[in-house]
KOLLUM-718783 format. One record per residue (C-alpha): residue in one letter; residue number from 1; x negated, y, z. Coordinates in Angstrom, 3 decimals, padded with zeros to 6 digits. Layout:
N
res;n;X;Y;Z
A;NUM;X;Y;Z
...
END
This chain:
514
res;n;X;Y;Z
X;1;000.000;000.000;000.000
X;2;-001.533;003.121;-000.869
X;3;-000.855;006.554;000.047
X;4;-000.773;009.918;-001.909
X;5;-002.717;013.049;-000.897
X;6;-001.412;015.086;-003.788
X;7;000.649;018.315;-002.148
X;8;003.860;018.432;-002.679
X;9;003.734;021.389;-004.043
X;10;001.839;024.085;-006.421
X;11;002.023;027.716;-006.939
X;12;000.260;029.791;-009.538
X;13;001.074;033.717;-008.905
X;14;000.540;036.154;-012.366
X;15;000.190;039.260;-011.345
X;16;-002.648;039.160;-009.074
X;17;-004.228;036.218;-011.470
X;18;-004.794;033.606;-008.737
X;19;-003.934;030.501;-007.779
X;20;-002.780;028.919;-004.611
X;21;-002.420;025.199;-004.073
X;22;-001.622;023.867;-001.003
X;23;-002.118;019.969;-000.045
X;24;-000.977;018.056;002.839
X;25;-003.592;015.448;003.184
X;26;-004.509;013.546;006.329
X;27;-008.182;012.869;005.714
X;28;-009.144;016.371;003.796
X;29;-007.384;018.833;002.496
X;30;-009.992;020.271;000.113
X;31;-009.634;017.032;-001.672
X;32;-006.518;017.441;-003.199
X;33;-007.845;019.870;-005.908
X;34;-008.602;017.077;-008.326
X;35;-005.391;016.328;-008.201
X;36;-003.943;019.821;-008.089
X;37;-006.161;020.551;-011.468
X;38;-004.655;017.681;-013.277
X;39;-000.839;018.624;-011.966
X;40;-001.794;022.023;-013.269
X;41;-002.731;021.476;-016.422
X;42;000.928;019.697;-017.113
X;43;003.184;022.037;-015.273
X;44;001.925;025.731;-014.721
X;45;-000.169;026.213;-017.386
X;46;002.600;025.138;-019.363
X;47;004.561;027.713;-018.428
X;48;001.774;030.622;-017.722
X;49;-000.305;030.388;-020.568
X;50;001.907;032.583;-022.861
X;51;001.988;035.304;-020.126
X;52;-001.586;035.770;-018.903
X;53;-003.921;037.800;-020.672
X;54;-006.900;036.791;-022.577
X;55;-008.666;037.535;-019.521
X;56;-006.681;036.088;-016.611
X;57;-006.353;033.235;-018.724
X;58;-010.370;032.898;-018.842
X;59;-010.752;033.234;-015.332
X;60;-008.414;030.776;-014.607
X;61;-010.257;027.975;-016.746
X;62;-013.022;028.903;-014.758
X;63;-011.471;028.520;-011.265
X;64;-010.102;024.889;-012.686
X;65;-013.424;023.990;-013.618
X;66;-015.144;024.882;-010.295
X;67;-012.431;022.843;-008.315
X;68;-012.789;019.743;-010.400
X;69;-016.451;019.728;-009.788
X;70;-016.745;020.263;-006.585
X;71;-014.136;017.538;-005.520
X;72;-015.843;014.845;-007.224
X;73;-018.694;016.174;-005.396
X;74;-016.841;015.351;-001.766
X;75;-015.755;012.504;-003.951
X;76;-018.878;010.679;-004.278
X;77;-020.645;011.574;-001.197
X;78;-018.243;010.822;001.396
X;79;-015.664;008.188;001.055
X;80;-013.359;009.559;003.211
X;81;-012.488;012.193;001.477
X;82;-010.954;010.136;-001.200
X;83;-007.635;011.059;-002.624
X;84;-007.077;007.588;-001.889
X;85;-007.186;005.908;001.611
X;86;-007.133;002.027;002.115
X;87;-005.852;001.000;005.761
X;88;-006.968;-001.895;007.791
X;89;-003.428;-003.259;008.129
X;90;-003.247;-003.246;004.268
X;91;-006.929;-005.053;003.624
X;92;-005.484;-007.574;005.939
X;93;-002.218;-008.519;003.907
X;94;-004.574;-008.550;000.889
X;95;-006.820;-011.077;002.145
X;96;-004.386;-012.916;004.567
X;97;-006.418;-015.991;003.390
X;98;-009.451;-014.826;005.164
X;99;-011.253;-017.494;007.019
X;100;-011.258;-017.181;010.766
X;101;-014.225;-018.628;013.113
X;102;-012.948;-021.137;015.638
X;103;-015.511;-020.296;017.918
X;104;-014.363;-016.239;018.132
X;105;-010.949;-017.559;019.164
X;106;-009.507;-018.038;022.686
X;107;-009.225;-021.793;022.994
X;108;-005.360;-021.163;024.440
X;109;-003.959;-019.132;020.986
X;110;-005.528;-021.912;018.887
X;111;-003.150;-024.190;016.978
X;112;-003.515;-027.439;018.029
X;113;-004.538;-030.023;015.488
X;114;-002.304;-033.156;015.848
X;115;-004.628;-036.419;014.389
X;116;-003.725;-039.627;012.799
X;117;-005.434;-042.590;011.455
X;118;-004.639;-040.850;007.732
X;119;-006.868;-037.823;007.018
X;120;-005.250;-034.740;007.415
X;121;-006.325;-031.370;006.680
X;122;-008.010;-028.804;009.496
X;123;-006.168;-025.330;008.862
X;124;-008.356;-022.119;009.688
X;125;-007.550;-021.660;013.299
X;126;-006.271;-025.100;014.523
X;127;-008.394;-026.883;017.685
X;128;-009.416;-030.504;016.790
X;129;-009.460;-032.433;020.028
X;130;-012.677;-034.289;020.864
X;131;-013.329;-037.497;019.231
X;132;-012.030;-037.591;016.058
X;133;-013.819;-038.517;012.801
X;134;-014.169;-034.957;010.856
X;135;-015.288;-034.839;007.144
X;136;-015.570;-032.258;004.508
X;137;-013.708;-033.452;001.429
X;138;-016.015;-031.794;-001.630
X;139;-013.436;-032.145;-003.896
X;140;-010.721;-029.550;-002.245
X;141;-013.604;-027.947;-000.176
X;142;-011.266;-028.142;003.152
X;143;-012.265;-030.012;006.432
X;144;-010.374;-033.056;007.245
X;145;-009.880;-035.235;010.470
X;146;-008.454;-038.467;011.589
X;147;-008.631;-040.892;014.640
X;148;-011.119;-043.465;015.495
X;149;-009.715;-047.284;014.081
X;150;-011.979;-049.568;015.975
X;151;-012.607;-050.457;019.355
X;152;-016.517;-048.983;019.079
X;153;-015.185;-045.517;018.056
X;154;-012.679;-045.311;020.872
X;155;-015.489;-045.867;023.123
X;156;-017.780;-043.293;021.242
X;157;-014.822;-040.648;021.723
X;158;-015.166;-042.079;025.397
X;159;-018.288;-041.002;025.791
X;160;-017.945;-037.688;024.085
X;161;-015.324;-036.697;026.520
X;162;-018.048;-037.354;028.828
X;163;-020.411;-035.663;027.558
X;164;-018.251;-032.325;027.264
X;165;-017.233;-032.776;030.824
X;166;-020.524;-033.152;031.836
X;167;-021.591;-030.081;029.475
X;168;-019.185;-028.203;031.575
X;169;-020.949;-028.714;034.665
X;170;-023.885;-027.568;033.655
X;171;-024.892;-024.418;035.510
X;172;-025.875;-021.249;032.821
X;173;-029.704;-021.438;034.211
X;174;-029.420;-017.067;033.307
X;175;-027.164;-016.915;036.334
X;176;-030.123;-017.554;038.741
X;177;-032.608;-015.464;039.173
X;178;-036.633;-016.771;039.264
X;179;-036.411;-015.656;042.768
X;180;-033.334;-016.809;043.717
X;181;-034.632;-020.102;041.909
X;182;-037.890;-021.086;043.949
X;183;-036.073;-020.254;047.389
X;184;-033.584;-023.171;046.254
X;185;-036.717;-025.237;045.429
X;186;-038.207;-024.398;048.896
X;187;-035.431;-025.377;050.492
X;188;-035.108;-028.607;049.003
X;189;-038.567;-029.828;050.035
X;190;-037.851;-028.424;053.532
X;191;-035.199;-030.649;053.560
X;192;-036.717;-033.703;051.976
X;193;-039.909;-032.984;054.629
X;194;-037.242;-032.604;057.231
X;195;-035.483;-035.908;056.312
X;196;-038.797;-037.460;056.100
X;197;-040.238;-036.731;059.833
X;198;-036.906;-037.869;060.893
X;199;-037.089;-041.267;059.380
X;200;-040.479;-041.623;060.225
X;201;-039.333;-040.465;064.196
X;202;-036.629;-043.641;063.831
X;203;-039.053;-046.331;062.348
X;204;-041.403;-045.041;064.947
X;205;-038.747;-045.472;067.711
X;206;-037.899;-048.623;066.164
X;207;-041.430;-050.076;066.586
X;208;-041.493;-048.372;069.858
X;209;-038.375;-050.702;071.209
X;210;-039.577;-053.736;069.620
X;211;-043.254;-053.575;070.191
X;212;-045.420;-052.870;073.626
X;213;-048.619;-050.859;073.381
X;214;-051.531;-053.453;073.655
X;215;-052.747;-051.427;076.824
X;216;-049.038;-052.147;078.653
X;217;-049.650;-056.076;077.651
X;218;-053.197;-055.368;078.622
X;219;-052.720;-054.725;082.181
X;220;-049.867;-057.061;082.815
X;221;-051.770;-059.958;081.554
X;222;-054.442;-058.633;083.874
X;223;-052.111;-059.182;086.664
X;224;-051.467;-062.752;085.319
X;225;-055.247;-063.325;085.222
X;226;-055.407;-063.317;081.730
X;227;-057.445;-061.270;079.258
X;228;-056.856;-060.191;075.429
X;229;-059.789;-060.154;073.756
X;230;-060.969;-059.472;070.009
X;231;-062.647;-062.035;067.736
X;232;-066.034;-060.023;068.712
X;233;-066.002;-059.898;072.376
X;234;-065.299;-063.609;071.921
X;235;-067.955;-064.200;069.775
X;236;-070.311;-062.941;071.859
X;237;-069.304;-064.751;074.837
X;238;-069.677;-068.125;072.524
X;239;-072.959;-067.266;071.344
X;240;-074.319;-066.502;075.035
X;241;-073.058;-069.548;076.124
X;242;-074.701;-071.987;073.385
X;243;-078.072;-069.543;074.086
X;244;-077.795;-070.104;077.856
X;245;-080.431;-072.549;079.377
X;246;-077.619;-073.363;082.089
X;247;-075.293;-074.637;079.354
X;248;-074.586;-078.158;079.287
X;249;-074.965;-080.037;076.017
X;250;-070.979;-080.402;075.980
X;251;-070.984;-076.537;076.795
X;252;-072.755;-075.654;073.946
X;253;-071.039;-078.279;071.179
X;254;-067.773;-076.914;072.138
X;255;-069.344;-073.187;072.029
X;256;-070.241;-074.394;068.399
X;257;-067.075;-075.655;067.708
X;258;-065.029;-072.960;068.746
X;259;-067.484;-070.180;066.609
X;260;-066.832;-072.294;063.601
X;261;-063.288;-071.315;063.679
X;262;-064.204;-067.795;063.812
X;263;-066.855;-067.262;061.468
X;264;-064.665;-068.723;058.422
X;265;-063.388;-065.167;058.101
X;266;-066.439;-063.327;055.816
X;267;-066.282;-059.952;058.462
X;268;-066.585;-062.018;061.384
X;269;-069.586;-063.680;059.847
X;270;-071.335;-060.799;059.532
X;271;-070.564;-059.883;063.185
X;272;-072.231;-062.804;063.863
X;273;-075.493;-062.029;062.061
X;274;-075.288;-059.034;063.385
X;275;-075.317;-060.068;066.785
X;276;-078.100;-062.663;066.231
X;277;-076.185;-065.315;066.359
X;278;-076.872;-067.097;062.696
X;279;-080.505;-067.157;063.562
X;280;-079.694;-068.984;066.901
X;281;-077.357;-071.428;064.613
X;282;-080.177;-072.237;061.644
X;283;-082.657;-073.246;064.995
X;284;-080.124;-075.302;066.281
X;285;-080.795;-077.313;063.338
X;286;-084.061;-078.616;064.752
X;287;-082.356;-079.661;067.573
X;288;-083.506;-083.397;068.948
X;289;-079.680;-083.966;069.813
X;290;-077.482;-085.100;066.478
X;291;-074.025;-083.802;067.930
X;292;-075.788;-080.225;067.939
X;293;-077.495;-080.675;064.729
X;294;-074.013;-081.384;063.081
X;295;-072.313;-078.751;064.960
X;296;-074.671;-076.153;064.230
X;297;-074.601;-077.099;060.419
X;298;-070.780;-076.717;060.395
X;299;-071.070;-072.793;061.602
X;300;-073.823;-072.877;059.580
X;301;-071.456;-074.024;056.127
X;302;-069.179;-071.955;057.582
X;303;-070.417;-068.670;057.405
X;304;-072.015;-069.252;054.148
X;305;-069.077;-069.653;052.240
X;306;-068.643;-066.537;049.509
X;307;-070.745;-064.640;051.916
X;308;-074.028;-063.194;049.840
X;309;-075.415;-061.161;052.915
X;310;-075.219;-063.986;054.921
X;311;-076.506;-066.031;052.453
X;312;-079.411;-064.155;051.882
X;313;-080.085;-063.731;055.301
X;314;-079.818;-067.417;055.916
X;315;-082.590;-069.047;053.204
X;316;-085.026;-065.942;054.614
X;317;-084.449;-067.499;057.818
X;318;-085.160;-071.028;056.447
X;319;-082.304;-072.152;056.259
X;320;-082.933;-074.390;053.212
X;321;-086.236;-076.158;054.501
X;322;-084.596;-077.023;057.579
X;323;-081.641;-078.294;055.734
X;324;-083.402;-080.544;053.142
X;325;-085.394;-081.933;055.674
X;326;-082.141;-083.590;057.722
X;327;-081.380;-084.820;054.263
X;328;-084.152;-086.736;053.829
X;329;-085.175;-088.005;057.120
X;330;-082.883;-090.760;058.999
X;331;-079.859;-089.287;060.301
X;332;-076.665;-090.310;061.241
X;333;-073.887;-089.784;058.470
X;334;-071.847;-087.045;060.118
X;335;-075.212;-085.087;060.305
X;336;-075.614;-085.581;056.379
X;337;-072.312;-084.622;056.014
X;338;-072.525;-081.292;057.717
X;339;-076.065;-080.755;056.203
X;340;-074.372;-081.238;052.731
X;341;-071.530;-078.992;053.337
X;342;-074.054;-076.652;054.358
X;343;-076.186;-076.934;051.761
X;344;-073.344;-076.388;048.937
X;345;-071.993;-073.225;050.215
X;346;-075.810;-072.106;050.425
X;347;-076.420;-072.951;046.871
X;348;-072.653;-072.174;044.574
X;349;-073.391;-068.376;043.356
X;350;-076.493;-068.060;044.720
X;351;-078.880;-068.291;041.696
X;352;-082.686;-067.530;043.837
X;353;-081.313;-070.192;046.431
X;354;-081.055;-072.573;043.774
X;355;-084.837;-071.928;041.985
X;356;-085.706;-072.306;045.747
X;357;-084.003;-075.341;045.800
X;358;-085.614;-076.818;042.913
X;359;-088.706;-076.119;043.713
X;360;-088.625;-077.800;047.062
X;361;-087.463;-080.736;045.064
X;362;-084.141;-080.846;046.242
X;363;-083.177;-082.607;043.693
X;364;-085.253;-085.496;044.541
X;365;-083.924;-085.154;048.059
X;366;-080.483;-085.663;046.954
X;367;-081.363;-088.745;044.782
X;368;-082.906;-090.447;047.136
X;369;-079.542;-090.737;049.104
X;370;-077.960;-092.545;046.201
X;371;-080.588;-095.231;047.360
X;372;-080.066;-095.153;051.041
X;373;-077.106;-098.015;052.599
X;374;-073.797;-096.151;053.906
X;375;-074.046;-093.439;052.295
X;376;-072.025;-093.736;049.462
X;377;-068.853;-091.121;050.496
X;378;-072.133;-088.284;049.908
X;379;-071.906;-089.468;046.201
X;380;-069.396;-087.904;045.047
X;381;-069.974;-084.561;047.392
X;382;-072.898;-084.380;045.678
X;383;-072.273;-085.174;042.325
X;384;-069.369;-082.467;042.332
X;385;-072.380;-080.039;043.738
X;386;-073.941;-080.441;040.906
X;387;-071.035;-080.156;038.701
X;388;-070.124;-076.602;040.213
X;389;-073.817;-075.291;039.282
X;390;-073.748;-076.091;036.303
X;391;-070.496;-074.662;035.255
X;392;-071.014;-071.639;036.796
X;393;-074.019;-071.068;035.122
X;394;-072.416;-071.924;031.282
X;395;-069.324;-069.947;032.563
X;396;-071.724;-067.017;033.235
X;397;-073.437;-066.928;030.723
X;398;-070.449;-067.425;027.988
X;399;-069.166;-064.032;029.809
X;400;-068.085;-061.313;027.443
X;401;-068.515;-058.827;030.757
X;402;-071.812;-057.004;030.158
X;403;-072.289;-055.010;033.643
X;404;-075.322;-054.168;034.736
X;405;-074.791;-056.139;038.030
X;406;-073.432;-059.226;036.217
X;407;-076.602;-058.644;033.669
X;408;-079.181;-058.750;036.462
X;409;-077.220;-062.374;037.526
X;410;-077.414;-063.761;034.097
X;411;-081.184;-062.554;034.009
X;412;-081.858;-065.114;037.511
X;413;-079.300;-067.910;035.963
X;414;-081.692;-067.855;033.153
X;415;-085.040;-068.931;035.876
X;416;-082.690;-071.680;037.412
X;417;-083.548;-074.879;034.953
X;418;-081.251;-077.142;036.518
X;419;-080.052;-079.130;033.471
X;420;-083.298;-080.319;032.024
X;421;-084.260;-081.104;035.501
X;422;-081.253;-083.670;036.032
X;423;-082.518;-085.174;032.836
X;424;-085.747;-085.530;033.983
X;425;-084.919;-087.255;036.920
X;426;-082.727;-089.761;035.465
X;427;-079.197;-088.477;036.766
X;428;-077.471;-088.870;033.802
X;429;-077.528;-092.386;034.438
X;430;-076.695;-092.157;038.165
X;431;-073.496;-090.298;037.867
X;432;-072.265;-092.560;034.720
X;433;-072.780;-095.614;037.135
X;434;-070.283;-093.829;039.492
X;435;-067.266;-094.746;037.055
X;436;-067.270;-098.029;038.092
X;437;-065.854;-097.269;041.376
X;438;-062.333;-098.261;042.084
X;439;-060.937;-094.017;043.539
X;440;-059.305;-092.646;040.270
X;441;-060.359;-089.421;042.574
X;442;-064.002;-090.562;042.009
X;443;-063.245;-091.432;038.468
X;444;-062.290;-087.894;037.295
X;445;-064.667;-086.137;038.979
X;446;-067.530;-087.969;037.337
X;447;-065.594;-087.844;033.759
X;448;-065.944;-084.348;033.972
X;449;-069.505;-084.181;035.037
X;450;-070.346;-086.602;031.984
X;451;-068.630;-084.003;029.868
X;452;-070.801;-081.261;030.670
X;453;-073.786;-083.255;030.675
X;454;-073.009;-084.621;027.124
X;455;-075.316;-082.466;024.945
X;456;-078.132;-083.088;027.203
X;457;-077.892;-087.067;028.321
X;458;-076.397;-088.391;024.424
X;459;-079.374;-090.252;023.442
X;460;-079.415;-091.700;027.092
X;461;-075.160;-092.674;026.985
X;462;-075.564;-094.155;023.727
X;463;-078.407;-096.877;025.016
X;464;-076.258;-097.532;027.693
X;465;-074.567;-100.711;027.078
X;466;-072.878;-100.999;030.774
X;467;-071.513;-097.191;029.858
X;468;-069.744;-098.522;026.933
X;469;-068.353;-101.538;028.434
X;470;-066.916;-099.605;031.490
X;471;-065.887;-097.241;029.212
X;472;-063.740;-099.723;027.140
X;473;-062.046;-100.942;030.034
X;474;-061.427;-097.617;031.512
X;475;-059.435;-097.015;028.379
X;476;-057.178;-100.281;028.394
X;477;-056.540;-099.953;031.952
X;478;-055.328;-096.101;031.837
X;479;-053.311;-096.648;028.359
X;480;-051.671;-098.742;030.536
X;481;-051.029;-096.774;033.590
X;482;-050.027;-093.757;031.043
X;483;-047.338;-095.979;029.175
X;484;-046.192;-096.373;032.354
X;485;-046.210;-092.640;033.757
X;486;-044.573;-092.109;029.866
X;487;-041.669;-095.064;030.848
X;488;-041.146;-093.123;034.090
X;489;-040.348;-089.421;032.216
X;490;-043.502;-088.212;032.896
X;491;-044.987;-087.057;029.721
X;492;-048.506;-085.279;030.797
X;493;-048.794;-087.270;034.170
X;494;-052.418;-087.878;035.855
X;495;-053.761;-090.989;033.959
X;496;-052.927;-089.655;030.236
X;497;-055.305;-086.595;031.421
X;498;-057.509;-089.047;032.554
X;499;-057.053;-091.092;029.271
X;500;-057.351;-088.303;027.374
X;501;-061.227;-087.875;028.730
X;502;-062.190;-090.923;028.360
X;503;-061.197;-090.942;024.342
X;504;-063.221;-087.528;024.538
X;505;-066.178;-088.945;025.728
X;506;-066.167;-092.460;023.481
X;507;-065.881;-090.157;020.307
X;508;-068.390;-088.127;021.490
X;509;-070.841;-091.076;021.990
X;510;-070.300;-092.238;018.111
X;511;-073.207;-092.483;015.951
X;512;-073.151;-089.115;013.845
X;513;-070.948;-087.202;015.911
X;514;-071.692;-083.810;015.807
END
C-alpha cells in the first residue's frame, strides 16, 4: 500500500508572477515539488500560458526547472524524502512468506509439530518435540519429520530426553565469578579434609576398642610373670646360652634348635650375624659332639638360604672347609644330612662359592659318598644339587637382561667350569645308574639331570649298554602306567610326562641325531 505526498492542491497567482504550491507530506514537504512541477505542467500552465507575458512566462520555466532539480537532489541523497514511503506493516504482507528462526521464538507461541510414522512437513515456526527422525527433502527444499519405528530408536529418543534434561541442569559457568569459583573449590577440600580426619578419628577409635597398646599387655603380663619379647632380644638370649660354658649339652642343642626357627626369616639372619652369632654357629661345626654338629649345620642351612650377605660372610668365615670336611670323614647320616643342606643353600646363586668349591674338590667329596654303605637317600639330594647349578648357570646366561649387576654375575658364571668337571669325573655315568631305582620321585629327577647333561655325556650314553636296556624298560613300563592314567580321564597325568622324557632322551641317543 503506498501513500501519496502530492498536495492536494496548487495555486499559480498572475499578477505578481509567482507561484505557490503547497504539499501536505509527512516525511518532507519540500519534496513534493517534483510532483507539483509535473501537476503544473498539465493544469496551470494550461490555463496561464496565454496570459503571462513573454517575460513572466520565462521566469516561470526557470522557477520549474530549479524545483525539479533540486528535488531529485533530496531525492537521491536521502531516502526519506521520497515522494514515496514504504511501511513496515506493508513489507510484511509482501513477504508474509518470510522465514522465521525457531531459535528467536519463545518456545510457548511456537506451533507445536504433531509427528507420525509418515513424514510430514516442518512449517516455519512449529516446535518438533525431541526425538524424532528430521530430514531435509532436496526435492521440495522443506524439512520433514516423523517418529522413530523400531525399538533402538525409541530408546535413542530415550536417551535424548536425557540428555536435554541433563543439558538443563547444567549451571551457565558465566554466572560464577573466578572468585566466587575457587572459594567453592576451597570449600570442598575443607570438607573432603574434614570428612577425612573424621574417618580416620573412627578407624582409629575402632582399633582403639579392639586392640590394647603393647605397653598395657606389657605390664599385665608382667604381673602374670610373663614377658613379650621381640625375635632379637630372643635371639640374643639363645645365642648366650649356646656360648655359655655353664650350658649343658641339651641346653645348647635346644638353644640351636630354637634359633633355627628364627633365622629362616632373611632380616633375622642378619641380626644374627650381626650379633656374632653365625661365627659362633660355623665353629660349632668342629664340635667333637654329632648332635651339635648337626644342629649347628641346620642354623647354619638356615640362614644361608637366599641370603648373599650372609653367604658371603659365611665361606670368609670357612664355612665351606669345615663343611666338606664332615662330608668326607665318617659321620653319622643325620650329620651328612645337615652338612648337605648346608652346603646347597651355600652354593645355589652363589657363583665364587662354587669356583671355591671346585677347587677344594668338592666334587670329589660328593662322589665319594655314592661309594660309602647307607648313604644312598644323599643321592638324590645331591644329584638335584647339581642339577640346580647347572640350570642356573644356562638360565643365566640365555638371559636377554643385560644389567650391569646381572653382567658382572654372568662374568663369575663364566670362571665356574662345573660341566666339564662332572665329565671328567665320570658323573654322567653315576646319575644314569640312578634310574634303576624303584621311587618314580628318584626317576624324574635324574631324567631331567640326563637331559641337561646330554650335549656333554652323548658319546658316554651311547656306550652304555645298561643305559639302553633300562631305558627300554622304563618305556614299556610307563606306556603302561600312562594308558592307564589315559583309561582313568587323565589325559597329561604324571607318567605320560615321565614317558614323554624318556622318548626324549632315546631319540636323542640315536646315531646321527643332531
Amino acid at each position: 500500500m503506498r501513500r501519496s505526498l502530492i498536495g492536494d492542491r496548487g495555486h499559480v497567482r498572475r499578477g505578481g508572477e509567482e507561484v505557490f504550491v503547497r504539499a501536505i507530506s509527512e516525511g518532507c514537504g519540500a519534496c513534493a515539488v517534483r510532483g507539483l512541477g509535473w501537476g503544473l505542467r498539465l493544469t496551470a500552465m494550461s490555463h496561464c500560458i496565454g496570459l503571462l507575458s513573454i517575460a513572466s512566462k520565462l521566469n516561470l520555466l526557470v522557477l520549474l526547472l530549479s524545483a525539479v532539480c533540486f528535488c531529485s537532489c533530496l531525492s537521491d541523497r536521502i531516502p526519506e524524502f521520497a515522494l514515496t514511503k514504504t511501511e513496515e506493516s506493508d513489507l510484511k504482507e509482501e513477504n508474509g512468506k518470510e522465514s522465521v528462526a525457531e531459535d528467536d521464538l519463545d518456545p510457548e507461541d511456537l506451533e507445536v509439530f504433531y509427528p507420525t510414522y509418515q513424514w510430514q512437513t516442518v512449517h516455519p515456526g512449529q516446535a518438533v518435540p525431541a526425538g524424532l527422525h528430521v530430514r531435509l527433502n532436496l526435492q521440495t527444499g522443506e524439512r520433514e519429520a516423523r517418529l522413530p519405528d523400531n525399538k533402538n530408536e525409541k530408546s535413542d529418543m530415550k536417551d535424548q530426553k536425557k540428555r536435554k534434561r541433563l543439558d538443563e541442569m547444567h549451571i551457565n559457568s558465566n554466572s560464577f565469578t573466578s572468585q566466587e569459583l575457587k572459594e567453592a573449590l576451597a570449600k570442598m577440600k575443607e570438607k573432603e579434609k574434614t570428612e577425612s580426619t573424621m574417618e580416620q578419628k573412627a578407624n582409629l577409635e575402632d582399633v582403639r576398642q579392639r586392640f590394647r597398646p603393647i605397653e598395657e599387655l606389657k605390664k599385665e603380663f608382667e604381673k602374670l610373670n610373663m614377658k613379650i619379647e621381640t625375635d632379637f632380644e630372643v635371639m640374643v638370649k639363645l645365642i648366650n646360652k649356646f656360648n655359655s660354658s655353664t650350658s649343658t649339652l641339651d641346653e645348647k642343642v635346644a638353644a640351636l634348635y630354637d634359633l633355627e626357627y628364627y633365622v629362616h626369616q632373611v632380616d633375622n639372619a642378619k641380626d644374627l650375624l650381626s650379633l656374632g652369632g653365625l661365627q659362633l654357629v660355623i665353629n660349632g661345626l668342629n664340635s667333637t659332639e654329632p648332635v651339635l654338629k648337626e644342629h649347628a649345620a641346620f642354623v647354619l642351612g638356615a640362614a644361608l638360604s637366599s641370603n648373599p650377605k650372609v653367604q658371603v660372610e659365611a665361606i670368609e668365615g670357612g664355612a665351606l672347609q669345615k663343611l666338606l670336611v664332615i662330608l668326607a670323614t665318617e659321620q653319622p647320616l643325620a650329620v651328612k644330612k645337615k652338612a648337605l643342606f648346608a652346603l646347597s643353600s651355600m652354593l645355589r646363586h652363589f657363583p665364587y662359592a662354587q669356583l671355591q668349591f671346585l677347587k677344594l674338590g668338592g666334587l670329589q667329596v660328593l662322589r665319594n659318598l655314592f661309594k660309602e654303605k647307607g648313604t644312598e637317600t644323599l643321592y638324590i639330594r645331591i644329584v638335584t644339587l647339581l642339577y640346580d647349578l647347572i640350570v642356573e648357570k644356562m638360565l643365566l646366561e640365555d638371559s636377554e637382561n643385560k644389567e650391569d649387576q646381572l653382567e658382572e654375575k654372568v662374568q663369575q658364571y663364566k670362571q665356574v667350569n662345573l660341566v666339564p668337571a662332572v665329565v671328567e669325573q665320570g658323573w654322567c655315568v653315576i646319575i644314569s645308574n640312578l634310574l634303576a631305582l624303584p621311587e618314580h620321585d628318584t626317576r624324574e629327577k635324574v631324567l631331567k639331570t640326563v637331559r641337561v647333561l646330554m650335549s656333554a655325556c652323548r658319546e658316554g650314553y651311547q656306550g652304555d649298554c645298561a643305559l639302553s636296556t633300562t631305558l627300554s624298560m622304563l618305556r614299556t613300563e610307563y606306556e603302561e602306567l600312562a594308558a592307564e592314567e589315559q583309561r582313568e580321564g587323565d589325559n597329561d597325568g604324571y607318567f605320560k610326562e615321565l614317558l614323554s622324557s624318556i622318548n626324549t632322551i632315546i631319540q636323542e641317543l640315536r646315531p646321527g641325531y643332531l
